[in-house]
DRENPA-195053 format. One line per 2 residues: number of its first residue (from 1); their letters; for each residue x, y, z of N, C-alpha, C, CB. Coordinates in nm, 3 decimals. Glycine has a CB too. Example, Ala and Ser with C-alpha at 12.3 -4.5 7.8 and 13.67 -1.06 7.14 Angstrom:
<kolvos>
1 = as = 1.319,-0.569,0.780,1.230,-0.450,0.780,1.320,-0.330,0.780,1.131,-0.447,0.905  1.285,-0.225,0.708,1.367,-0.106,0.714,1.290,0.003,0.787,1.408,-0.060,0.572
</kolvos>
This chain:
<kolvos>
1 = xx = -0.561,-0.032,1.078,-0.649,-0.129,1.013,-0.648,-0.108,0.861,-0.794,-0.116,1.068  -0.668,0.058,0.817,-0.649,0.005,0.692,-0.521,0.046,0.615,-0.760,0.037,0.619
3 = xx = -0.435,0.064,0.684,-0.290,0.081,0.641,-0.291,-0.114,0.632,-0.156,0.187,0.786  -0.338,-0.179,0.725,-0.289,-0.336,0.709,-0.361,-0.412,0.590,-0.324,-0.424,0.850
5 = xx = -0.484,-0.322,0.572,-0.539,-0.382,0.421,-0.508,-0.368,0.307,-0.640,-0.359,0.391  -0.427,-0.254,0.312,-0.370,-0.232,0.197,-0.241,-0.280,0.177,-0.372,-0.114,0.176
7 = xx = -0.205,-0.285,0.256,-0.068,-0.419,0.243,-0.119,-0.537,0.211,0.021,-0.460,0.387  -0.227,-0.605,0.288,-0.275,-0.737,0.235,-0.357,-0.697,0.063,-0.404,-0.810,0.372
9 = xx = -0.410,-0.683,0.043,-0.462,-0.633,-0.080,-0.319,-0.611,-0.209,-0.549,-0.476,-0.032  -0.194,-0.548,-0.156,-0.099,-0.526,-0.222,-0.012,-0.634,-0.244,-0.047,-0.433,-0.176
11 = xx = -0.026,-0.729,-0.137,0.072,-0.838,-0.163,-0.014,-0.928,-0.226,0.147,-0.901,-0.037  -0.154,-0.947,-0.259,-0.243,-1.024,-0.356,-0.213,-0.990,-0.487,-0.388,-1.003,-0.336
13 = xx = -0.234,-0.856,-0.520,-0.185,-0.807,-0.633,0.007,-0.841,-0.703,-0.218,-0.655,-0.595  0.092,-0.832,-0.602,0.199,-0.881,-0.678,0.282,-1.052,-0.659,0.294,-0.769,-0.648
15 = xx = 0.112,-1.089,-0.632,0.105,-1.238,-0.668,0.121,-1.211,-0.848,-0.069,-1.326,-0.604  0.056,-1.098,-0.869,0.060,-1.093,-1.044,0.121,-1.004,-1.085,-0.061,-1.078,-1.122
17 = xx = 0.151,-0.928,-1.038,0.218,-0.812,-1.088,0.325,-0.790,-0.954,0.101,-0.675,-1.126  0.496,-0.811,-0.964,0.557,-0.808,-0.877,0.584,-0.704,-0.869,0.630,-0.873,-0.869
19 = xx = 0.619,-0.612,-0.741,0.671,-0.478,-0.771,0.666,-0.443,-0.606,0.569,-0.373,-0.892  0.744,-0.312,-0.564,0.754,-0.323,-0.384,0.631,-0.302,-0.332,0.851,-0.210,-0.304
21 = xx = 0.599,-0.356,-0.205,0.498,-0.333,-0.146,0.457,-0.152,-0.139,0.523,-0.408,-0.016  0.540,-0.151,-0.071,0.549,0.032,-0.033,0.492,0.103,-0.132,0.706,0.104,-0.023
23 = xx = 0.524,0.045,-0.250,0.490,0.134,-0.375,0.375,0.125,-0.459,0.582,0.122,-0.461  0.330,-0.040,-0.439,0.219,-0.056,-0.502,0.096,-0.009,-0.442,0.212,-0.173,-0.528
25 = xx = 0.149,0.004,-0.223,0.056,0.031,-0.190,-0.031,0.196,-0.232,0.090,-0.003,-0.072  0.072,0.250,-0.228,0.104,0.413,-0.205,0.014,0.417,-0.372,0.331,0.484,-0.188
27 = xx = 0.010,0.323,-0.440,-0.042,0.352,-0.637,-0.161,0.301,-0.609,0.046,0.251,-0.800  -0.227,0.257,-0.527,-0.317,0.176,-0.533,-0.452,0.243,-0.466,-0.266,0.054,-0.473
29 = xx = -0.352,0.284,-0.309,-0.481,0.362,-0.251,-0.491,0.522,-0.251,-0.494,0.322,-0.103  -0.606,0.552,-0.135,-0.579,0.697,-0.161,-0.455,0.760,-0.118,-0.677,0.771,-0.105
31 = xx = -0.410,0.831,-0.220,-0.282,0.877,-0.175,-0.262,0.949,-0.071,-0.230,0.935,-0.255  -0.336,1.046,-0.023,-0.346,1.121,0.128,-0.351,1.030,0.216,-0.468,1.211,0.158
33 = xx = -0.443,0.940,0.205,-0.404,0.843,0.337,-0.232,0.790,0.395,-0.482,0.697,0.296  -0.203,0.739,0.248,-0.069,0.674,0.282,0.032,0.799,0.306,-0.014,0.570,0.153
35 = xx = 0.025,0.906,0.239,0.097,1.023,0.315,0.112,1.021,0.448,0.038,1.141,0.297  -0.013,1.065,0.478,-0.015,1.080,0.632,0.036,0.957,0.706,-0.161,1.109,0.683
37 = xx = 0.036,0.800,0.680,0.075,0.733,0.765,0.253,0.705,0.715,-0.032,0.611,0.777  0.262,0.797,0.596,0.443,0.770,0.595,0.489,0.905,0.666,0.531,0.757,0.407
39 = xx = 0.441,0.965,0.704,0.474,1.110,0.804,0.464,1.050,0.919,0.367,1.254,0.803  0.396,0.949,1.009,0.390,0.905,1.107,0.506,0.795,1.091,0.259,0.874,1.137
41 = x = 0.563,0.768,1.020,0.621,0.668,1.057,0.783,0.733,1.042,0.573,0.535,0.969
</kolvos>
């Protein structure tokens, strides 16, 4: 759930600022979170 908000939230943002998802997400939120779900994946 909120691995998917932060993708939605990230692809709003490079409505203005283009740049990869993956990356904006990973700059955007907490970074431990997205760790742990790029170790799961």
């Amino acid at each position: 759930m909120l691995l998917l908000k932060c993708l939605v939230q990230t692809t709003i943002i490079n409505w203005i600022m283009v740049e990869p998802i993956g990356f904006g997400c990973y700059m955007r939120m907490d970074s431990t979170f997205i760790k742990q779900n790029i170790k799961r994946m």
